[in-house]
N, C-alpha and C positions, 0 to 999 in steps of 0.2 A: 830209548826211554830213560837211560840213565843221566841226563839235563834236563829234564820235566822238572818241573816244579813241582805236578801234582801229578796223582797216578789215578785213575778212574776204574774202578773196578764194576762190572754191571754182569750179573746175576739173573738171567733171563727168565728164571723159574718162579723167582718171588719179586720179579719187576722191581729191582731197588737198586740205586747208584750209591755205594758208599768212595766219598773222596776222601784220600787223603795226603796231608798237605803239611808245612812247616814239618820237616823229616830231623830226627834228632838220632845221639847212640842208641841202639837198642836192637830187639830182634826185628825181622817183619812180619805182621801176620801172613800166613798162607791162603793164599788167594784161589780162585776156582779156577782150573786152569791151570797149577803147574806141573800136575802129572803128563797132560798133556804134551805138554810145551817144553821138554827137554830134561825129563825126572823129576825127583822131590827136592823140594826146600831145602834139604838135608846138601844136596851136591850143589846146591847154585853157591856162588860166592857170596858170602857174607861181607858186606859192607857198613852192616853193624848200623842198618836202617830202620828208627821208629816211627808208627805215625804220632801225632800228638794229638790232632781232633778227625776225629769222625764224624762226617755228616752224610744222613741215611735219609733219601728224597723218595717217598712212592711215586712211580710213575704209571700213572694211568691211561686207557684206551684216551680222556679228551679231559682235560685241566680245564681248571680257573685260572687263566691266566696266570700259566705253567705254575703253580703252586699247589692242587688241590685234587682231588680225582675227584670223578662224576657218580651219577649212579648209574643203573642198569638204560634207562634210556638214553644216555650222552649226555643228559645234562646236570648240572653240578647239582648236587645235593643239598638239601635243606643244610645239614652238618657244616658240611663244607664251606656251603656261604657265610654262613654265621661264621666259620672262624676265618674266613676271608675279610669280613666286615670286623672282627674283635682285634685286626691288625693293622688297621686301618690309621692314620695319624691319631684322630682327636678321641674314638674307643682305644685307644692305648695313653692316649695321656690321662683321663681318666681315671683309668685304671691304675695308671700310676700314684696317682692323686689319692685316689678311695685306699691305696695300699700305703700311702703315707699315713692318714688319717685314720682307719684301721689300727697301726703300729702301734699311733700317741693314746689311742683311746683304751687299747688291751694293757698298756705299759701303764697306765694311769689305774685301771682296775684292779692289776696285780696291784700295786701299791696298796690300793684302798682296801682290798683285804687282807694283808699281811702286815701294813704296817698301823702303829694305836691311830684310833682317829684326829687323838688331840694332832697328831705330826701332819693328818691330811687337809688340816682345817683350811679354809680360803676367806680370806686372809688368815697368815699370823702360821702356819703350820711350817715347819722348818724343811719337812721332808715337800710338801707342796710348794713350797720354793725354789727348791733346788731344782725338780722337775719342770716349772714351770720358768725358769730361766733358760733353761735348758734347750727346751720345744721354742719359749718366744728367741734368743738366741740363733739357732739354727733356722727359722723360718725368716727371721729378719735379715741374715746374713747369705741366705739365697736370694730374696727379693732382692737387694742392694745389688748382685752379682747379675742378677738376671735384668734387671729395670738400667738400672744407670753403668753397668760394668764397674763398679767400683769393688774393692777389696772386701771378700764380706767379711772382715772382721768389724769395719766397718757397721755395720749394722747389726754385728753382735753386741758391740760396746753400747751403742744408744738402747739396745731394748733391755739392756743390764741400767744401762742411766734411768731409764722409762720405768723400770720394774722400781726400784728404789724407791723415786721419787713417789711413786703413785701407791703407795703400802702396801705394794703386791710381792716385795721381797723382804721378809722377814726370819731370818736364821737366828734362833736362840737356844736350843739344845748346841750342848757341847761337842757331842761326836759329830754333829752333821757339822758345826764350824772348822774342827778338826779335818772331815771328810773335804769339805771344800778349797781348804790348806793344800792335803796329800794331792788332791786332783791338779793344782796347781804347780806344787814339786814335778808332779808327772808328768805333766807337762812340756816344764822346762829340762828335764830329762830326754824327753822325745825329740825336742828342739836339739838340744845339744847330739843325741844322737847321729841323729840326720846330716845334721852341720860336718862329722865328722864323715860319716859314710860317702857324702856328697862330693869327697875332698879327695883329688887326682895326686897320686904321689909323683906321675910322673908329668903331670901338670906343672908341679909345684916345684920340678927341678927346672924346669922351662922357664917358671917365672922370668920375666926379666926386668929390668928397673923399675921400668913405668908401670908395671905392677903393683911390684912393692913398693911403689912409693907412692902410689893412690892407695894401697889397703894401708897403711900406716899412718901415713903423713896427716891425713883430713881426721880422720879418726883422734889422733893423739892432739892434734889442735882444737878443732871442736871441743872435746872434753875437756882441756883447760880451760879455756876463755869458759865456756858455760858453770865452770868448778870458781873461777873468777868474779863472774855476775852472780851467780847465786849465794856467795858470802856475801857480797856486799848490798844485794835487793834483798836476800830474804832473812828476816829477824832470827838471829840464835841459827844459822846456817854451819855448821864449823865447817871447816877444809876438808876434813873425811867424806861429812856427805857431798860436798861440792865435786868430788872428784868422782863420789858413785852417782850423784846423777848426772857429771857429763857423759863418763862411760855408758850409761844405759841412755841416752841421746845421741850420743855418738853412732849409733850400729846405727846399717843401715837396713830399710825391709826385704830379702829377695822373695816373701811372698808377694809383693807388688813390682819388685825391679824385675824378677827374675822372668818372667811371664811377658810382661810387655817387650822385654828385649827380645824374646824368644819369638815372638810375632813380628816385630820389625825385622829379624833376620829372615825369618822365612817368605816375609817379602821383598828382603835383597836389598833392604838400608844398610848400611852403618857396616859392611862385610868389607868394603873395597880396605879400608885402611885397619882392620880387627875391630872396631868400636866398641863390638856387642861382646867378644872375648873376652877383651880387655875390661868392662865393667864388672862382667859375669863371674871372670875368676878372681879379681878383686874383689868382690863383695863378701865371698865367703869368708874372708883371711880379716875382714873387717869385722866381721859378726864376731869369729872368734877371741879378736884381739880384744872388744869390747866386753866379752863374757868373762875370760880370761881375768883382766883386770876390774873388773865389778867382783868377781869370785874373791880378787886375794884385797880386795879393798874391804868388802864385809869381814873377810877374816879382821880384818885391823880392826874397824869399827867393834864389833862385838867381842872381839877378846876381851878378860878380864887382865890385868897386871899394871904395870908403869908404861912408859912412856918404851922405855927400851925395846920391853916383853910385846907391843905390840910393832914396834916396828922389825923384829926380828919374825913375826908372824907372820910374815908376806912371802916372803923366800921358804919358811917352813913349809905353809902350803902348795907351793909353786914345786919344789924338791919333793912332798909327800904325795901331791897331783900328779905328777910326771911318774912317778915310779910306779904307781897303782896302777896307771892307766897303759904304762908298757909291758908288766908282769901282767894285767887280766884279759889285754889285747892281743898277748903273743901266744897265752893259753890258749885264745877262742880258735884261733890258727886251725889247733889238733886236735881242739875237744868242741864237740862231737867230734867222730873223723869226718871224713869225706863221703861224699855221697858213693863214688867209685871204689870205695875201700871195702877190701874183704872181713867182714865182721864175720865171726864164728857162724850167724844164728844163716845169712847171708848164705856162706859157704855148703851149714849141710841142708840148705834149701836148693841149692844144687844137683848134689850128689842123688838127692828124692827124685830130678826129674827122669822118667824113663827112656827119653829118645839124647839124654847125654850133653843137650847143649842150653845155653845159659839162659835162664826164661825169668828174668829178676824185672822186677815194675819199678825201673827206675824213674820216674816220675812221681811215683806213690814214693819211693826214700828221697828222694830229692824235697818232698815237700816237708817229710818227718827232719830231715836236714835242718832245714830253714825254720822249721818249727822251732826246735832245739838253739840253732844258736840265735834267733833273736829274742827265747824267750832269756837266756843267759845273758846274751849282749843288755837287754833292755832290764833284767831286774837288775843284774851287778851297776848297770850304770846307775838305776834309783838310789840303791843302797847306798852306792859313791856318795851321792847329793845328800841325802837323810841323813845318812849314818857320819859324814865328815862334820855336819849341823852339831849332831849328837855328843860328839869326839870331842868339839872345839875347834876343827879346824875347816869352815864353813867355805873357803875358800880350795879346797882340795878337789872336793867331789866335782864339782863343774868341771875343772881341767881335767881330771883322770876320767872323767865320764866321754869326754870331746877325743881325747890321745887313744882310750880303749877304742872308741868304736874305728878311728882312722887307723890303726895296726890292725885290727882286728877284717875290716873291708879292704885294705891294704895284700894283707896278705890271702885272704882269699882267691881275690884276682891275680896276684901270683899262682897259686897252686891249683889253677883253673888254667892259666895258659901253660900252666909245665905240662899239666893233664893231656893237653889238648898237643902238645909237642911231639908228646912221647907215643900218641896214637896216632899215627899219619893216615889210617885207612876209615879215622872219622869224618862223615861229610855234614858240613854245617851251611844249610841252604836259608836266604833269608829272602823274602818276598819283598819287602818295603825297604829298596837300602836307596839312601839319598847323596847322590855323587860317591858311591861305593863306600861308604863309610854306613858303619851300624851300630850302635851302641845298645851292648846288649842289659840289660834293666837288673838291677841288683834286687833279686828274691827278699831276700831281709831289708833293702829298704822300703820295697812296697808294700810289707808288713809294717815298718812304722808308719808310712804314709796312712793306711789308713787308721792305727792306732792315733795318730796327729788328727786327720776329721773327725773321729770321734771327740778328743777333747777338748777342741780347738774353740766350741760354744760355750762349753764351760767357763774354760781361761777370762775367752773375749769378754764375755758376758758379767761374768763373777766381778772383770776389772771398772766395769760401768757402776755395779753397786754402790762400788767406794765412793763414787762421786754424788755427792749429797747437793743440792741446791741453797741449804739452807750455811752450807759452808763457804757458800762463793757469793753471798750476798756482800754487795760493795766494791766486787769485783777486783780486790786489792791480789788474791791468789792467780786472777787468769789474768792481769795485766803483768804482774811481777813471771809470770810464766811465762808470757810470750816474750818480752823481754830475755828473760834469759834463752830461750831457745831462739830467737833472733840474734843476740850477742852469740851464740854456737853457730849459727848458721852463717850467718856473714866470713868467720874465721874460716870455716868447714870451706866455702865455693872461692874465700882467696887461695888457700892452702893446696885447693884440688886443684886451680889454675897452675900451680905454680909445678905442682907434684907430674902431671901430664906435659909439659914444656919441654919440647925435644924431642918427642915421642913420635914426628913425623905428623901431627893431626893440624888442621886447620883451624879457623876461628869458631867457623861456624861447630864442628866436631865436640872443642874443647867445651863451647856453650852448652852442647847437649848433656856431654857428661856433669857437668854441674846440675843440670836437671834431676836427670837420673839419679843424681847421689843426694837426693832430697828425700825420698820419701822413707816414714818412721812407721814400725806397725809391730811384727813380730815380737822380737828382742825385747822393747821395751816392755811389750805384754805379758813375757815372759817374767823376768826380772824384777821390773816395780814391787808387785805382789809381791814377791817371793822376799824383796826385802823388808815389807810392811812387815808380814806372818814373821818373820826374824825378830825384828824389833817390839814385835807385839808378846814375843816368847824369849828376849833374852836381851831386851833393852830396856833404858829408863825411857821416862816421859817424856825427855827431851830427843830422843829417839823415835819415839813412838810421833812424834808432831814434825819430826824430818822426814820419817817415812811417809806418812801422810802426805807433803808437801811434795814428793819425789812421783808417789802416785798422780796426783793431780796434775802435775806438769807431764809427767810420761802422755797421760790422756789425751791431755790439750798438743800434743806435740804430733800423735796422732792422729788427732783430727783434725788438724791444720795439713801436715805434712801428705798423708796417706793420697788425699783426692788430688792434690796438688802434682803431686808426683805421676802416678796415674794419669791422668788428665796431659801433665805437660812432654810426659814420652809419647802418651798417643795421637797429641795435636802434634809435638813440634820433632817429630821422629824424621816422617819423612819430607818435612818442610827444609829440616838442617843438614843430614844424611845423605851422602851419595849414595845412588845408586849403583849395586853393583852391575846390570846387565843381564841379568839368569832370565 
């Protein structure tokens, strides 16, 4: 039994199957039967075997199609069938449905009684906006996902453009414009987090040319040339901003790359020669390089001083971003400790047990664990981004927020395989390994994951607002924007041809990666904002009408970009793509 996968334990007295399955460190529970069967739990070898789930099945004299017991005359019960029938496909979507709608409707009452009416008004209510973006947001951005598979930020942005336009989004109280700001800082907090946790140290020694020379090369041309067209198309443009919104054009999305290449792998494109590697770990190192430099470009842009005092800002932030973010990432290392660490409170919870051996819910600290360091990881990185705003040095917080969280997930997985080193009588059984490789899921990042769904309607959405109809009349803003993001784009797919050359891939290969390194979504959504709300709090008016302008093209670049991209890995993937043979 010790190669099982699962153990079956059945209890003939109270007719129940408890299995248990995915075994981790831990004690076993005592099963019926091992008095029996060769002494107590106490004498058997300890293997330092937990279950992780339990599942308890009644078994009865005659089922419902083995799920359900009967009654006294063999046939399934009134009870029974009904919850046969309430699990059924369409009584469970449903259900799902009324528990959405449910949610919006109690979530909107609490408002309406706690907050003044003037805030719930419809139209014109600040607090009824915010919520109502929110709901239209998130619903529209499922449809988009569910109807046409497209990105549903995608369809966050239009019901933020639709709310605008149609005077259904009205924020005029101060704290809620405020509120709307912080949510968007937090955002790009979250983004940056992820970015960093996401990020293979021992990947990133692997890199090798053809790497680094698609996450740099495309990246750092794009952003010129588009820093190049927008001085010279757009009125009063100067060189600072030209060079923050190529940067913020330049990233590319791996909410829309990262996914579609993960599907064409798993049906066996683009593996023969690395294609999908090769994009996947470039992409990140491009995200970063983009943030990075939008980070220490706003520092220039909104410092006060001369000429000098701001070009000495750049390296100040870049020198006080690196150091923050190695001193708060090397702390998160030790603090908390370990989940395996002997804490005092731990130890005389030990000593209390009467039969002497160790009976610790490690599962329940593992989760207090993760609790702990993302909630550290995740406020220290806000404060990085706010508090560097605050300081003067606007440029800092993004980099130290990116460096924290990659030391900080860096070393973790260090002292998780020392862990696991130094206990050789741990057995680690995985059920779903694919060509024996298993990648096991970083706890604290699926804590920002879903902090990321959470405000990812907001972000989307809030960035649609901006876009006014009555500002694009004459259409001088979205010609001069596609323009400039076509003068970025064309440099972007010469520079990536040139950047991949060598690298072993064919014509058809090189074609797709150009595809792929089209599409814009994230980053820009991220960003834009965050530099309007900058210049709305620490710029003049010639500021404040770049940031606007930077905004409008970020939009226009994702909704050009986004479907296109999308669309062109899923049509021309396995059209261009060898197949591997799996």
């Amino acid at each position: 039994m010790s190669n099982d996968k699962e153990k079956i334990c059945i209890n003939k007295y109270d007719s129940q199957i408890s299995i248990y399955g995915s075994f981790s460190t831990g004690p076993r529970p005592r099963e019926m039967g091992d008095e029996n069967n060769g002494g107590s739990s106490a004498a058997q070898p300890q293997l330092g075997l937990r279950p992780l789930k339990q599942y308890n099945v009644r078994v009865g004299h005659d089922t419902d199609n083995g799920r359900y017991g009967s009654g006294p005359s063999g046939r399934p019960s009134q009870s029974s069938s009904f919850l046969a029938w309430s699990d059924g496909r369409w009584p469970a979507t449903a259900a799902d449905a009324i528990a959405v709608l449910l949610s919006v409707i109690v979530a909107w009452c609490l408002l309406w009684v706690n907050v003044t009416p003037a805030l719930m008004a419809v139209p014109g209510g600040s607090v009824a906006s915010i919520f109502l973006l929110y709901v239209a947001g998130l619903a529209a951005g499922y449809a988009v996902d569910a109807v046409g598979g497209l990105p549903p930020l995608l369809g966050m942005m239009v019901a933020g453009i639709a709310l605008q336009n149609f005077g259904l989004y009205t924020v005029t109280a101060n704290w809620c414009i405020h509120l709307v700001a912080i949510m968007r800082e937090a955002a790009l907090s979250v983004i940056l987090i992820k970015g960093g946790l996401e990020m293979n140290a021992a990947q990133l020694r692997r890199l090798s040319g053809a790497v680094t020379r698609l996450a740099l090369l495309p990246c750092v041309a794009e952003a010129a040339a588009a820093a190049v067209a927008a001085h010279y198309i757009l009125p009063n443009f100067s060189w600072e901003w030209g060079l923050m919104l190529g940067f913020v054009l330049s990233a590319v999305s791996p909410a829309v790359l990262v996914p579609n290449l993960l599907r064409l792998k798993h049906m066996g494109y683009g593996e023969k020669n690395g294609v999908n590697t090769l994009v996947i770990a470039a992409s990140s190192l491009d995200d970063i390089v983009s943030i990075s430099a939008f980070g220490v470009l706003s520092g220039i842009v909104f410092s006060t001083g001369n000429l000098t005092s701001k070009i000495v800002q750049g390296p100040e932030d870049v020198c006080i971003g690196t150091v923050l973010g190695l001193v708060w990432g090397f702390l998160l290392i030790f603090v908390p400790p370990a989940p395996w660490a002997n804490v005092s409170y731990t130890a005389r919870k030990d000593q209390r047990q009467n039969d002497g051996t160790k009976c610790i819910d490690e599962e329940q600290e593992d989760q207090s664990v993760t609790a702990k360091r993302a909630f550290l990881l995740g406020s220290g990185g806000f404060l990085a981004v706010t508090g560097s705003q605050w300081y003067g040095y606007p440029g800092a917080g993004p980099l130290a927020c990116i460096i924290s969280s990659f030391v900080a997930g860096t070393g973790w997985k260090w002292r998780e395989e020392k862990q696991n080193c130094d206990r050789p009588t741990t057995v680690s059984i995985h059920e779903d390994e694919d060509d024996g490789a298993h990648d096991k899921a970083n706890p604290v990042e699926s804590v920002f994951e879903c902090i990321w769904f959470g405000l990812q309607p907001v972000l989307f959405a809030s960035i649609g607002t901006e876009v006014k109809f009555e500002l694009l009349k004459g259409g001088d803003i979205v010609i001069a924007g596609l323009l400039v993001l076509i003068c970025g784009l064309i440099m972007r797919l010469i520079v990536t041809s040139c950047a991949v050359w060598g690298a072993g891939l064919n014509i058809k290969e090189v074609t797709f990666i150009n595809i792929a390194w089209l599409p814009k979504a994230t980053v820009q959504a991220a960003l834009a904002p965050v530099a309007l709300d900058m210049a709305r709090m620490m710029g003049t008016d010639e500021d404040k009408e770049s940031a606007s302008q930077l905004l409008t093209i970020s939009v226009i670049s994702i909704l050009v970009t986004a479907p296109l991209g999308a669309f062109g890995i899923q049509w021309f993937g396995p059209k261009l793509l060898s197949h591997s043979g799996r």
